[in-house]
C-alpha positions as CSV (number, residue, x, y, z in Angstrom):
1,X,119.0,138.3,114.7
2,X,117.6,135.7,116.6
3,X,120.2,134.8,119.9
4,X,119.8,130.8,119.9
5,X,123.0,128.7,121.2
6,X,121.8,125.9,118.6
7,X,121.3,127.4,115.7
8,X,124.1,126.5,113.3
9,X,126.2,125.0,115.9
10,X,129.0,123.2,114.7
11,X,128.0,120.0,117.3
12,X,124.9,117.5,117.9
13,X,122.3,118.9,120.2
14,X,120.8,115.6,120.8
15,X,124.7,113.9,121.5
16,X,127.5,116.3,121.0
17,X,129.3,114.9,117.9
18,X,130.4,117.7,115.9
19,X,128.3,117.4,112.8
20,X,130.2,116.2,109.2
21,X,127.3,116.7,107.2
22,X,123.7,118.0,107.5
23,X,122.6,114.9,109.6
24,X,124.5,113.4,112.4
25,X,126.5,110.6,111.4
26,X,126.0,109.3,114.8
27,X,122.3,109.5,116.3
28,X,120.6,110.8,113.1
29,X,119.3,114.4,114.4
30,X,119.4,117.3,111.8
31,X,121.8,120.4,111.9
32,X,119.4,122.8,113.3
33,X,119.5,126.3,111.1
34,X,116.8,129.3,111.7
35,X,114.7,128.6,109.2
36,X,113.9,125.5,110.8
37,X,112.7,127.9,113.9
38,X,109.6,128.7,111.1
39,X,105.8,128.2,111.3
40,X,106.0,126.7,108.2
41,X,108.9,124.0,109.2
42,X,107.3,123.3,112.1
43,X,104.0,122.4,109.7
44,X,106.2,120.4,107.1
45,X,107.5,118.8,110.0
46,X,104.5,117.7,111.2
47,X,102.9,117.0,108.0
48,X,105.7,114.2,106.6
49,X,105.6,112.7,110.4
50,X,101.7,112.3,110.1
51,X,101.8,111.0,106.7
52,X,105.2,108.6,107.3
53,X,103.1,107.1,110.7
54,X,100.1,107.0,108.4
55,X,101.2,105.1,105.1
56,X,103.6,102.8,107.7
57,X,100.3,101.9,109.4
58,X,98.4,100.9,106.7
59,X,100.7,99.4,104.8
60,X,101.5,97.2,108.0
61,X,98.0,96.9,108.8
62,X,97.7,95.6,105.0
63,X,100.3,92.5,105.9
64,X,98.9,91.6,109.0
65,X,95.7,91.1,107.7
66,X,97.0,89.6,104.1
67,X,99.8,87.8,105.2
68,X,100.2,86.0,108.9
69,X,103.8,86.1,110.2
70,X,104.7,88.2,107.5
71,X,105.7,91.4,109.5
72,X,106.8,89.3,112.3
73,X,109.4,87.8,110.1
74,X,110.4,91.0,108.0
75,X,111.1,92.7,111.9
76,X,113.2,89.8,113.0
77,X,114.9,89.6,109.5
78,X,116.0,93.7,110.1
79,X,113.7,94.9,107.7
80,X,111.1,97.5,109.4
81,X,111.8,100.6,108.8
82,X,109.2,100.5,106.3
83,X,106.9,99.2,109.1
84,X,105.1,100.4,112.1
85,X,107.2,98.7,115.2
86,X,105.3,95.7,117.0
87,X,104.7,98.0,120.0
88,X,103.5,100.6,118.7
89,X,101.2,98.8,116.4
90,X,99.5,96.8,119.5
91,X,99.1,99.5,121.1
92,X,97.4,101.7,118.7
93,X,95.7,98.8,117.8
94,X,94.4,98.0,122.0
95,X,93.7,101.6,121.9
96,X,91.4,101.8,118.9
97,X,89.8,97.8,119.4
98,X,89.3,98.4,123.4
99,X,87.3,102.0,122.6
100,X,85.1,100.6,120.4
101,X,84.4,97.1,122.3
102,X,83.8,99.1,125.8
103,X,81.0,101.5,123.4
104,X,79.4,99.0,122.0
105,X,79.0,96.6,125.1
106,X,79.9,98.5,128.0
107,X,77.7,96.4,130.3
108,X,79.6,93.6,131.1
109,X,77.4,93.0,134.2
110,X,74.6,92.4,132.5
111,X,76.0,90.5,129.8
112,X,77.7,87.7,132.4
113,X,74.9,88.1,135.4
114,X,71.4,88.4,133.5
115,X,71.8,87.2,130.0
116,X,72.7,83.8,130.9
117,X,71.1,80.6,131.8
118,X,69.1,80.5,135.4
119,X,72.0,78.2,137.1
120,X,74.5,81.1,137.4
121,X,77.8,81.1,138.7
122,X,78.9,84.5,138.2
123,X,75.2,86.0,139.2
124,X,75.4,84.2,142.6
125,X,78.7,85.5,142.6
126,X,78.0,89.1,142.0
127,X,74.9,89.0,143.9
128,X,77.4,87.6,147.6
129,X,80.1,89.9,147.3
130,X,77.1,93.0,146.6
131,X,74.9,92.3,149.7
132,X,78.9,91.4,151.7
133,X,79.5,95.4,150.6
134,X,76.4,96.3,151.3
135,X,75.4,97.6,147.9
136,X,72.4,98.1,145.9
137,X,72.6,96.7,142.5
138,X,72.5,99.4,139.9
139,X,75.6,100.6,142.3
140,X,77.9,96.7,141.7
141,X,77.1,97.2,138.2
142,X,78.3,100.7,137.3
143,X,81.6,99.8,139.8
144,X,81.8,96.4,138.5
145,X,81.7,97.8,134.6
146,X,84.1,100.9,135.4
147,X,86.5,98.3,137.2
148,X,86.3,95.9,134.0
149,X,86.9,98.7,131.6
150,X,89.9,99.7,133.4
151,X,91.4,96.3,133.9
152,X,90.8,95.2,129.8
153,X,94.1,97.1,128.6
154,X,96.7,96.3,131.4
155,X,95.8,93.2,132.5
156,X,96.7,91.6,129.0
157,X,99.9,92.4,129.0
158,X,100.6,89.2,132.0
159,X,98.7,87.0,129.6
160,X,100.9,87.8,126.1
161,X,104.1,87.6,127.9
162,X,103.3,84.5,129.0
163,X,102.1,83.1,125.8
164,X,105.7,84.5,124.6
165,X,107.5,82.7,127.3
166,X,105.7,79.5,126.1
167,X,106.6,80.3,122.5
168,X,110.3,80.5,124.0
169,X,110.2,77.0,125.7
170,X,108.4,75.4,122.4
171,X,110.9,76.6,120.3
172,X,113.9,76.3,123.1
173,X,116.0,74.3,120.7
174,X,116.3,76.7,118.1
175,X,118.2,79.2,119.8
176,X,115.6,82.4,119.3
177,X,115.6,85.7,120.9
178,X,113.2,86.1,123.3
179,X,112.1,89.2,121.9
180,X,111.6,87.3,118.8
181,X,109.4,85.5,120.2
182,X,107.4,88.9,122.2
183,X,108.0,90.3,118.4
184,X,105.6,87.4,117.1
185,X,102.9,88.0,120.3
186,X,102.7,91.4,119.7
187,X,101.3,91.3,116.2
188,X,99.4,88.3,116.8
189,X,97.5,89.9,119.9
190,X,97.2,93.1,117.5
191,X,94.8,90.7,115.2
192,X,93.5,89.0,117.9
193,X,92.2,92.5,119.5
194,X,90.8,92.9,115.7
195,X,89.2,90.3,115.6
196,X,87.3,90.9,118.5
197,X,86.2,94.2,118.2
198,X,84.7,92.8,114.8
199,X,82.8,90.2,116.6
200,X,81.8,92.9,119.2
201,X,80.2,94.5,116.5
202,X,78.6,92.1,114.7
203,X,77.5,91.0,117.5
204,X,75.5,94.3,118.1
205,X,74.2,93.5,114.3
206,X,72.4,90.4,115.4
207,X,75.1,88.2,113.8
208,X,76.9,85.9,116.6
209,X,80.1,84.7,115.1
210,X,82.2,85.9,118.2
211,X,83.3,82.4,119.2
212,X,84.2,82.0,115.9
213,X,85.9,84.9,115.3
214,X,87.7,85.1,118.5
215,X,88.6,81.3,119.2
216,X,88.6,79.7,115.8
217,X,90.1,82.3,113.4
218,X,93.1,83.3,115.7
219,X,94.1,79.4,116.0
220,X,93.8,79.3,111.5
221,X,96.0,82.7,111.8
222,X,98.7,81.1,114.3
223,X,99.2,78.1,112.0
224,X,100.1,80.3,108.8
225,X,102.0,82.5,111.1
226,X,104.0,79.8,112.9
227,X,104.7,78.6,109.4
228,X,106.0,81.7,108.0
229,X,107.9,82.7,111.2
230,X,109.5,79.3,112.4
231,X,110.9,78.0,109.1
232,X,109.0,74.3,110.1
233,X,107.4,71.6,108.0
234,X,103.7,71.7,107.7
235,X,103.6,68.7,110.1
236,X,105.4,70.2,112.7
237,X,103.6,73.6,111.8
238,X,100.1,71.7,112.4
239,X,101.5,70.6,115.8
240,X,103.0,73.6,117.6
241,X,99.8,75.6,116.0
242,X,97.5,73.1,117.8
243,X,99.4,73.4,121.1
244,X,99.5,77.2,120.9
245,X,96.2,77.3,120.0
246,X,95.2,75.1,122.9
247,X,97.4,77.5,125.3
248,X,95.9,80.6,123.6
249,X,91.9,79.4,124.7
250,X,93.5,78.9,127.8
251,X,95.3,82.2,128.4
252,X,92.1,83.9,127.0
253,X,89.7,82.0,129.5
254,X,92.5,83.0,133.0
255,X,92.8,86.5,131.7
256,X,88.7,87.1,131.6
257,X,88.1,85.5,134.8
258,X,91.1,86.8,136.7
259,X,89.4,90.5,135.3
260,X,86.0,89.6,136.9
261,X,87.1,88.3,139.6
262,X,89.8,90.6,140.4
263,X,87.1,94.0,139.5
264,X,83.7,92.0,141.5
265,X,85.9,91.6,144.4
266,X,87.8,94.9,144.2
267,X,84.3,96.7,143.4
């Protein structure tokens, strides 16, 4: 017989509250018995975590797409258990749209410095701070790209908390949470990384809808959403949509030149 100190105990081993049933009544955590110490728990285990992470995903994934606001408003209403959290879905979500945008156009270099119009800020830019370092040009560009790719994920996070702040001072009269209002960023930055890693790949199929997709679609999404979310007449729905749209460009436009300018200079 197996010598374990946890098996069968009559107390929590996650908190330490003697157990009344098979669950804790406090935290949750099962009573753990032997068979439980099995290859084949430990696969059933996994299995019904997968699946549970999987069909929550989807069926959120399903909403956000279908339904702006609508998960932002179950969460903040207390119903998401059947849902993936905010977090976690923005950050599977950055995770999966990031990949596939840094494949598919990993040459940000090229993109801003040579495939643009002869009067060029950002070439002249690129092409000072290289011959300042004393490096050749195929060097900038691969530091200059790896610098980008590294900045994309983190450096978004300063530019959705302040769009949540913003949401906070819009909507200071009506008494919401702040993390109501990061609740609401969180899934609309999860479609906004959607979007673009849509019009990243369109874009490789010859069809250039990215400003629309990225600029215009987010701003149609935040007025359904701002509807759904902030109980507010169409008119006043129309009008903080507009603004937040307005700061959203805005946002978007400081976080992508802070990241060049921030990995040219840091190259």
């Amino acid at each position: 017989m197996i010598n374990d100190p946890i098996i069968n105990t009559p107390y929590c081993s996650n908190c330490g509250t003697e157990f009344i049933d098979t669950y804790c009544h406090k935290c949750g955590q099962k009573k753990i018995e032997l068979k439980d110490r099995s290859v084949k728990a430990f696969v059933v285990h996994f299995t019904e975590e997968f699946f549970t992470f999987d069909s929550k995903f989807f069926r959120s994934v399903k909403y956000l797409f279908s339904k702006p606001g609508y998960l932002t408003h179950e969460y903040i209403s207390g119903r998401f258990v059947r849902y993936v959290s905010p977090l976690k879905m923005y950050l599977f979500t950055s995770l999966i749209c990031f990949f596939v945008i840094i494949k598919i156009d990993p040459d940000t270099y090229t993109d801003l410095a040579e495939n643009s119009d002869n009067d060029n800020t950002f070439a002249e830019i690129f092409n000072d701070v290289r011959v300042s370092k004393n490096l050749s040009e195929n060097q900038f560009r691969e530091n200059f790209n790896n610098k980008v790719n590294d900045l994309y994920t983190p450096s978004i996070f300063f530019i959705m908390l302040a769009f949540s702040f913003i949401l906070k001072l819009i909507y200071v009269n009506k008494h919401i949470f702040y993390a109501e209002h990061l609740v609401f960023t969180l899934h609309f930055f999860s479609i906004v990384l959607i979007f673009s890693a849509a019009a990243t790949v369109l874009k490789e199929m010859d069809i250039d809808l990215f400003n629309f997709i990225v600029f215009f679609l987010p701003c149609i999404y935040l007025l359904f959403s701002v509807k759904r979310v902030y109980h507010t007449k169409w008119i006043y729905a129309v009008i903080s949509a507009a603004i937040m749209s307005l700061i959203y460009v805005v946002l978007i436009a400081i976080w992508a030149i802070s990241v060049i300018a921030i990995a040219a200079y840091s190259t």
